[in-house]
N, CA, C and O atoms as a GROMACS GRO file, in nm:
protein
  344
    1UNK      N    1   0.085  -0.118   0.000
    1UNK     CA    2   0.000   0.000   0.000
    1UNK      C    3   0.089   0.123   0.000
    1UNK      O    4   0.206   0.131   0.037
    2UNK      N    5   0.019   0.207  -0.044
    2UNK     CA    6   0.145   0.364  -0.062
    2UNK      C    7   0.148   0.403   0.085
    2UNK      O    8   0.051   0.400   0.161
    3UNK      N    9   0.281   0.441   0.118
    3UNK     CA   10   0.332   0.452   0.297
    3UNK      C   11   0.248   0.633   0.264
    3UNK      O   12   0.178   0.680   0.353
    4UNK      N   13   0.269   0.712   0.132
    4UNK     CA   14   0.208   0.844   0.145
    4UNK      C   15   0.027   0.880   0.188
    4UNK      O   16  -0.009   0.979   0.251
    5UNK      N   17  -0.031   0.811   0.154
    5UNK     CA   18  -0.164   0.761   0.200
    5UNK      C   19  -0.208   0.824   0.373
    5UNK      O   20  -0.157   0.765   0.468
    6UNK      N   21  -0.257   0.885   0.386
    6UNK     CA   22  -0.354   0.880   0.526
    6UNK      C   23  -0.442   0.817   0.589
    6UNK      O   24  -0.551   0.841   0.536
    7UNK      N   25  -0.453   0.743   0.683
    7UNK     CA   26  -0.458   0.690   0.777
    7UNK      C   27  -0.642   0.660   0.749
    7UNK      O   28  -0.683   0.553   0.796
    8UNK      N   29  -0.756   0.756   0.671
    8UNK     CA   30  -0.823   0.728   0.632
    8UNK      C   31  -0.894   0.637   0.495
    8UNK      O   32  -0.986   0.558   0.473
    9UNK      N   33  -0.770   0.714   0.418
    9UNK     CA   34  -0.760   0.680   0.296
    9UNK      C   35  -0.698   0.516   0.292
    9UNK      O   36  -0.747   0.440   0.208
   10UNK      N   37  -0.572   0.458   0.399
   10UNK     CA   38  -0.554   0.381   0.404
   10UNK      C   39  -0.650   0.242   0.434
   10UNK      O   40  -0.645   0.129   0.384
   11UNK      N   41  -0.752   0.312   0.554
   11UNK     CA   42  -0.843   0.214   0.588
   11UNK      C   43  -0.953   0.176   0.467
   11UNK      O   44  -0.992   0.062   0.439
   12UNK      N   45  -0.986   0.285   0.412
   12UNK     CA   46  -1.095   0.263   0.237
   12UNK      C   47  -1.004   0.202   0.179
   12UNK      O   48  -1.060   0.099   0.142
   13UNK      N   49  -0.870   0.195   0.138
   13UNK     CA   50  -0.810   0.089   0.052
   13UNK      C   51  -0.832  -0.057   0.074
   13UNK      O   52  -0.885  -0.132  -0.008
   14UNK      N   53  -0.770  -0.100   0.234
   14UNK     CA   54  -0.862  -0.216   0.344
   14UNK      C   55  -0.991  -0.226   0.303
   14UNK      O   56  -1.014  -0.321   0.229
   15UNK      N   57  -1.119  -0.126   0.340
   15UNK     CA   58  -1.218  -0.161   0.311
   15UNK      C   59  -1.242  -0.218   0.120
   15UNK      O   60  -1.264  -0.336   0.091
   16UNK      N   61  -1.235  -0.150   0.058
   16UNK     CA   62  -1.255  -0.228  -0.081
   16UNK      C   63  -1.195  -0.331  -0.120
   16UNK      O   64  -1.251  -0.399  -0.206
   17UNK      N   65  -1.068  -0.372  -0.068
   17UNK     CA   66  -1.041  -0.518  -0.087
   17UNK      C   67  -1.055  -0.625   0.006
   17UNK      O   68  -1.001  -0.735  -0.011
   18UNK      N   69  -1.116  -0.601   0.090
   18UNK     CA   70  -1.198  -0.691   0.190
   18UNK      C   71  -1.318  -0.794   0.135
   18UNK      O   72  -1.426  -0.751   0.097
   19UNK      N   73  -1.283  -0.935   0.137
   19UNK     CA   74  -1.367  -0.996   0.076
   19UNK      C   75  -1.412  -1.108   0.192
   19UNK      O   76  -1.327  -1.172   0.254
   20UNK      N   77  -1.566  -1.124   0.216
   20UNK     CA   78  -1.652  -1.106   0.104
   20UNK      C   79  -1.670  -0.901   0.135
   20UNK      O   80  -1.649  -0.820   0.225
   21UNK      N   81  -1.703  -0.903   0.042
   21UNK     CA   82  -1.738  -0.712   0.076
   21UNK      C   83  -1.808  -0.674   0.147
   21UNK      O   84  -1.916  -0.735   0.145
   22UNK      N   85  -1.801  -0.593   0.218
   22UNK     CA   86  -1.893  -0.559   0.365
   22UNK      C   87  -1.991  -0.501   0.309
   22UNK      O   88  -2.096  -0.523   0.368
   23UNK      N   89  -2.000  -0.434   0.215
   23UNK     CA   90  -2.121  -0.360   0.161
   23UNK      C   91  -2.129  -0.219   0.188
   23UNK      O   92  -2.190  -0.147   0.110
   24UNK      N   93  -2.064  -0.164   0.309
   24UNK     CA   94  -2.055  -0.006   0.359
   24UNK      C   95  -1.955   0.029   0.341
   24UNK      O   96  -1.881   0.056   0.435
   25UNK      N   97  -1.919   0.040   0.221
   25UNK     CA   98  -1.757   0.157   0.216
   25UNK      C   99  -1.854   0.256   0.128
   25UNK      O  100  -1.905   0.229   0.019
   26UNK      N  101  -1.864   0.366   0.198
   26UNK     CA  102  -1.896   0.512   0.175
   26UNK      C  103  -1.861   0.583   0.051
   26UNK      O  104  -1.745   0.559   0.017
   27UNK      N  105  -1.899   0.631   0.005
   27UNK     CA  106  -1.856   0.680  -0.144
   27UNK      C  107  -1.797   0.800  -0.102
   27UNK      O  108  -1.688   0.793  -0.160
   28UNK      N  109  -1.796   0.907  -0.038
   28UNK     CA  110  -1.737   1.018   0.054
   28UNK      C  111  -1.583   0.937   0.074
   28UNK      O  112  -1.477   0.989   0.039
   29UNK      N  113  -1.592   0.825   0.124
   29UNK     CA  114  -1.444   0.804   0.147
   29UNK      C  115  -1.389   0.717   0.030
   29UNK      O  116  -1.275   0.671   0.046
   30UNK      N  117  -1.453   0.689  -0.081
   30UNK     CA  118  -1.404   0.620  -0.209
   30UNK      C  119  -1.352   0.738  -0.270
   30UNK      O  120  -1.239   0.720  -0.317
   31UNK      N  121  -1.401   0.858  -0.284
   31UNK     CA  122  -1.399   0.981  -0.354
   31UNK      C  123  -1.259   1.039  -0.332
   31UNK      O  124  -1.173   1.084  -0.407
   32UNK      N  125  -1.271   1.016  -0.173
   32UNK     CA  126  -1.160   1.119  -0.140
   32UNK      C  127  -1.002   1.047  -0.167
   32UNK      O  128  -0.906   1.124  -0.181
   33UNK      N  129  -0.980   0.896  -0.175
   33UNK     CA  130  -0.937   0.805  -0.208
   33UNK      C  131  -0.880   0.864  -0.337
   33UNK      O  132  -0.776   0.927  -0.358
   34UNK      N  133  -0.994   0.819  -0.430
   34UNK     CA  134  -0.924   0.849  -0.551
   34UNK      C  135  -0.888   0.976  -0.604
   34UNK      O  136  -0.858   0.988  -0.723
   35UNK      N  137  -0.889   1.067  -0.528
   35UNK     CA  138  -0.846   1.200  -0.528
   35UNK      C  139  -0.721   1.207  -0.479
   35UNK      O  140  -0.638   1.283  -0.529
   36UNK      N  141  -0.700   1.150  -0.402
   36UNK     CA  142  -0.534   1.183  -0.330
   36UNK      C  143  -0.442   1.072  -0.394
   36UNK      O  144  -0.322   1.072  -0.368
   37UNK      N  145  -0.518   0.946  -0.505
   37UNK     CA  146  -0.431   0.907  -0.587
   37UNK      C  147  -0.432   0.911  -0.747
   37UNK      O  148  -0.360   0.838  -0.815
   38UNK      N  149  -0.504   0.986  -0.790
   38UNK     CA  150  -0.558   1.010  -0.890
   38UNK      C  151  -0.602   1.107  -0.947
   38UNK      O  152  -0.632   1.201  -0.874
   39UNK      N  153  -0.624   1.123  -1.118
   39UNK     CA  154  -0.714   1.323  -1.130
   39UNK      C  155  -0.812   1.296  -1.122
   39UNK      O  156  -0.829   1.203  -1.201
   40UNK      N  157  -0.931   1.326  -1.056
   40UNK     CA  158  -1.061   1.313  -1.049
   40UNK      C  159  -1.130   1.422  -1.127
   40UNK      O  160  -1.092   1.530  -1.080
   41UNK      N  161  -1.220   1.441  -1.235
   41UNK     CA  162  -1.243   1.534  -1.265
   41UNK      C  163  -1.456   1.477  -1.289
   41UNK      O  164  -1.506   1.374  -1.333
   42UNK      N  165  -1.519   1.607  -1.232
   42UNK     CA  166  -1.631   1.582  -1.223
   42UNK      C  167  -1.740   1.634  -1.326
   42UNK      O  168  -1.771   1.752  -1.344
   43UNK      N  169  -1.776   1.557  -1.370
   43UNK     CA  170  -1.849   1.598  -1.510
   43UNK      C  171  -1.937   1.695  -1.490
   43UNK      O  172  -1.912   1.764  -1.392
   44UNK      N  173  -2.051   1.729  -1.565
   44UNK     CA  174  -2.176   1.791  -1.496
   44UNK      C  175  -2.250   1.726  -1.531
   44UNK      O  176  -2.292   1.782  -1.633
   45UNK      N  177  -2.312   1.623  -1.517
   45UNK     CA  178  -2.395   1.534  -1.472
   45UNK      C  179  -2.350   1.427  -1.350
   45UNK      O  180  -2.420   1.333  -1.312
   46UNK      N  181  -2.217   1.462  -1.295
   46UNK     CA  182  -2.203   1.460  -1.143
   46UNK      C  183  -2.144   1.325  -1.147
   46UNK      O  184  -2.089   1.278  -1.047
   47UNK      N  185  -2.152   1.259  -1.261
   47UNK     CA  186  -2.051   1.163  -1.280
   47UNK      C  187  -1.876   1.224  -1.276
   47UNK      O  188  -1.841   1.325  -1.338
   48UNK      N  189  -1.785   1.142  -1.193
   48UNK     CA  190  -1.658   1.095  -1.185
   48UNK      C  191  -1.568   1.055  -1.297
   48UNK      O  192  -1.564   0.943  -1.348
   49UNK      N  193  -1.479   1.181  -1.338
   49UNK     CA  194  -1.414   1.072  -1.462
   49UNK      C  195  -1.257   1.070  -1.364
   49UNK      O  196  -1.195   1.171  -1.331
   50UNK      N  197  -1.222   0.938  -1.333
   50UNK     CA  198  -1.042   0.929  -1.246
   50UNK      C  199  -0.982   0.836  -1.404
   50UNK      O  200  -1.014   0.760  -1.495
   51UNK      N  201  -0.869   0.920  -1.343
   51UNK     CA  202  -0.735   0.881  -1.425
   51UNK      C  203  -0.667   0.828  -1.317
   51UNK      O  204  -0.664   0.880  -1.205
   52UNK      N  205  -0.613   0.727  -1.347
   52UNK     CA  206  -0.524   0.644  -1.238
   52UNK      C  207  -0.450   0.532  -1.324
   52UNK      O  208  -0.507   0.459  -1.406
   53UNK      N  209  -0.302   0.530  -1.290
   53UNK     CA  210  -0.226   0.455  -1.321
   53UNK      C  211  -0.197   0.441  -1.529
   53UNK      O  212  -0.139   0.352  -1.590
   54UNK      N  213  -0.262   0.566  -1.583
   54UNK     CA  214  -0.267   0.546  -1.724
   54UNK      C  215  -0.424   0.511  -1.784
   54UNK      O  216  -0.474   0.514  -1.897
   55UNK      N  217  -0.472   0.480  -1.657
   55UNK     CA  218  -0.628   0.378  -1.662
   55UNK      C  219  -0.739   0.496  -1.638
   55UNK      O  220  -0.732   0.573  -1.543
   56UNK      N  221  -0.843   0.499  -1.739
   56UNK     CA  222  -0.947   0.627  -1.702
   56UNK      C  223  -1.059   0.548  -1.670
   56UNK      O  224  -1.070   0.455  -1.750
   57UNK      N  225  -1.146   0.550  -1.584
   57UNK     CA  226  -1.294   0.507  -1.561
   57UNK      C  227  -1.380   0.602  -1.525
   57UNK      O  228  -1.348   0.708  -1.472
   58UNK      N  229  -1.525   0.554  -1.564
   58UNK     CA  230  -1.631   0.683  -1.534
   58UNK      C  231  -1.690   0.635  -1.424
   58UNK      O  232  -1.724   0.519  -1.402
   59UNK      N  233  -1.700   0.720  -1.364
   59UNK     CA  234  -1.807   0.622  -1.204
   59UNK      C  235  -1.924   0.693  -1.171
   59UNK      O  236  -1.898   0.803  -1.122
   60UNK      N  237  -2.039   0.668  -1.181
   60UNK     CA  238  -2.174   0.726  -1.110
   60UNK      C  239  -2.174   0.710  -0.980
   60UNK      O  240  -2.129   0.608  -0.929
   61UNK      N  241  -2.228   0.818  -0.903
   61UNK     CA  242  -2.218   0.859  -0.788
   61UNK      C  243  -2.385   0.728  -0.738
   61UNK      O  244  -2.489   0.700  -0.798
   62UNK      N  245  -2.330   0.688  -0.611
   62UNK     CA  246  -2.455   0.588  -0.620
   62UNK      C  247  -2.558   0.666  -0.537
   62UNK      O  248  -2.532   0.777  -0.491
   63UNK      N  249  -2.655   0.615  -0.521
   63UNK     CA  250  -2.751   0.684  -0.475
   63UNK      C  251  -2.737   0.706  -0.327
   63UNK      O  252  -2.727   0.824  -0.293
   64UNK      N  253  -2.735   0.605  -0.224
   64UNK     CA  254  -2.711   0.603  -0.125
   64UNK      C  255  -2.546   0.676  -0.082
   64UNK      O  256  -2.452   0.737  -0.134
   65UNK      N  257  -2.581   0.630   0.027
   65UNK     CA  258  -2.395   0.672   0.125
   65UNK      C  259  -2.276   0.573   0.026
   65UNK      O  260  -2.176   0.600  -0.039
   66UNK      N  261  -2.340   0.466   0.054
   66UNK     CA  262  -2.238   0.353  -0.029
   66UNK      C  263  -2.251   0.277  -0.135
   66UNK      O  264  -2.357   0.237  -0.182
   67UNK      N  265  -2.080   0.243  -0.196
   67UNK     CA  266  -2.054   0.245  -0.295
   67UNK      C  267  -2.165   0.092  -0.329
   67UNK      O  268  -2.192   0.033  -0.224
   68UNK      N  269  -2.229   0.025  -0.461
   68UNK     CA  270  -2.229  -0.104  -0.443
   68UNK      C  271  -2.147  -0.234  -0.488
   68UNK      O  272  -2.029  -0.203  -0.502
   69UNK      N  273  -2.168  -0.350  -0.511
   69UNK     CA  274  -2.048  -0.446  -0.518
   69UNK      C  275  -1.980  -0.382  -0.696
   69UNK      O  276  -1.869  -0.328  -0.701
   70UNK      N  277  -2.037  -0.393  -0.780
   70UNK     CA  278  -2.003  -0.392  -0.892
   70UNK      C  279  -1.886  -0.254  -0.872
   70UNK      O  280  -1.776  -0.281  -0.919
   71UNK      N  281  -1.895  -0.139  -0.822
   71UNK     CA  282  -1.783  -0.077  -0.817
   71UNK      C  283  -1.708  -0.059  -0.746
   71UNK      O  284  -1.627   0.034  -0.747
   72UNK      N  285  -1.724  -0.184  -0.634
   72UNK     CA  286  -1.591  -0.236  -0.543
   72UNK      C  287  -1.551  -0.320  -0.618
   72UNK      O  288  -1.459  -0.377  -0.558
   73UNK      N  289  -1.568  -0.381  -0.751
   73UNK     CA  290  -1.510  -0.474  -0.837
   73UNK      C  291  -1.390  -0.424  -0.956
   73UNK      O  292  -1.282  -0.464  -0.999
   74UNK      N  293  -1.506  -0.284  -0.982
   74UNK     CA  294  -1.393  -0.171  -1.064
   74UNK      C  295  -1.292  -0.092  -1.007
   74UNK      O  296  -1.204  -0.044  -1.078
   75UNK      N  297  -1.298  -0.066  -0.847
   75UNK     CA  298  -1.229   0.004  -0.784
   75UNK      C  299  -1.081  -0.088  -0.778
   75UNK      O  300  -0.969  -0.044  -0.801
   76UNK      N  301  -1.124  -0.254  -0.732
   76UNK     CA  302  -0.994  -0.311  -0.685
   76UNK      C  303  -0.929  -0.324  -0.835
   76UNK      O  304  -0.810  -0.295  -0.845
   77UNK      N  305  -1.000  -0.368  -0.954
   77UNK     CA  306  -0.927  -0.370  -1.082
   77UNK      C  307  -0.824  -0.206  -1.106
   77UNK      O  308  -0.713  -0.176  -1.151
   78UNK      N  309  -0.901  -0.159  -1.065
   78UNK     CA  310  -0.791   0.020  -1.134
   78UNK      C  311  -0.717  -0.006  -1.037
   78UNK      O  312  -0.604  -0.033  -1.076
   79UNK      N  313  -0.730  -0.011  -0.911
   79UNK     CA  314  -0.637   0.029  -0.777
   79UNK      C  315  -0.504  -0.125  -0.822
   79UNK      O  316  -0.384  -0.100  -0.812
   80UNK      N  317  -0.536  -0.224  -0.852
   80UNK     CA  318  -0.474  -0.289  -0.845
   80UNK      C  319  -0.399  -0.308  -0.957
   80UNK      O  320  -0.310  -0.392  -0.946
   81UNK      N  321  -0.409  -0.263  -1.043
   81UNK     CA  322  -0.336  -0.210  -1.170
   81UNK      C  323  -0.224  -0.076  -1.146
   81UNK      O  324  -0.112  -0.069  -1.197
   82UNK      N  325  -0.261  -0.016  -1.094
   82UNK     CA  326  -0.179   0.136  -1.020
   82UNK      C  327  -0.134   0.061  -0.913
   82UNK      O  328  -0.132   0.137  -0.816
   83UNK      N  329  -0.091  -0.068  -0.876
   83UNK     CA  330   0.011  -0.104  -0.788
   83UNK      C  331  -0.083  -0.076  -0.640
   83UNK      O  332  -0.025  -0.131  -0.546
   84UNK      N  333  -0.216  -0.003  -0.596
   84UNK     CA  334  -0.250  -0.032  -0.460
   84UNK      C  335  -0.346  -0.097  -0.424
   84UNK      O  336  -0.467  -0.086  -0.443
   85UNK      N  337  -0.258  -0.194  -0.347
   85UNK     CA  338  -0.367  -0.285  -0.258
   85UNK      C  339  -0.331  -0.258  -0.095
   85UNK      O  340  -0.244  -0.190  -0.040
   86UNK      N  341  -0.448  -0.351  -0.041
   86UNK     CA  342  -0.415  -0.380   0.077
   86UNK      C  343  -0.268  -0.473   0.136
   86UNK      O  344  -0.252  -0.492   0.257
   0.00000   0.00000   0.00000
């Protein structure tokens, strides 16, 4: 895991590769995540476009607080391609 990372950001890395998936990793702390490793740039339709590791994905903001499984599936693929895991 990147030693530059904070202590929050570290634990959301933990949380998304935690299997089976807990189901409550917060999109507030997915966000802020891929912001401190990544360009996050926010569309206006409030969709997420991150650049990470060479790798671009679009992410819809989910409705609730938290993220659901399918983009704890895309999160560990980018993150784990850009070298961070748990």
């Amino acid at each position: 895991m990147d030693a530059h990372l904070g202590a929050e950001n570290r634990d959301t890395v933990e949380q998304i590769f935690n299997r089976p998936s807990s189901g409550n990793v917060e999109w507030r702390r997915v966000r802020s995540l891929l912001e401190a490793v990544g360009t996050v740039e926010e569309e206006r339709d409030g969709r997420l476009r991150v650049t990470l590791g060479g790798e671009t994905e679009t992410f819809d903001p989910p409705h609730g607080k938290d993220v659901d499984v399918q983009m704890l599936v895309d999160l560990r693929r980018m993150l784990r391609r850009a070298g961070i895991t748990s």
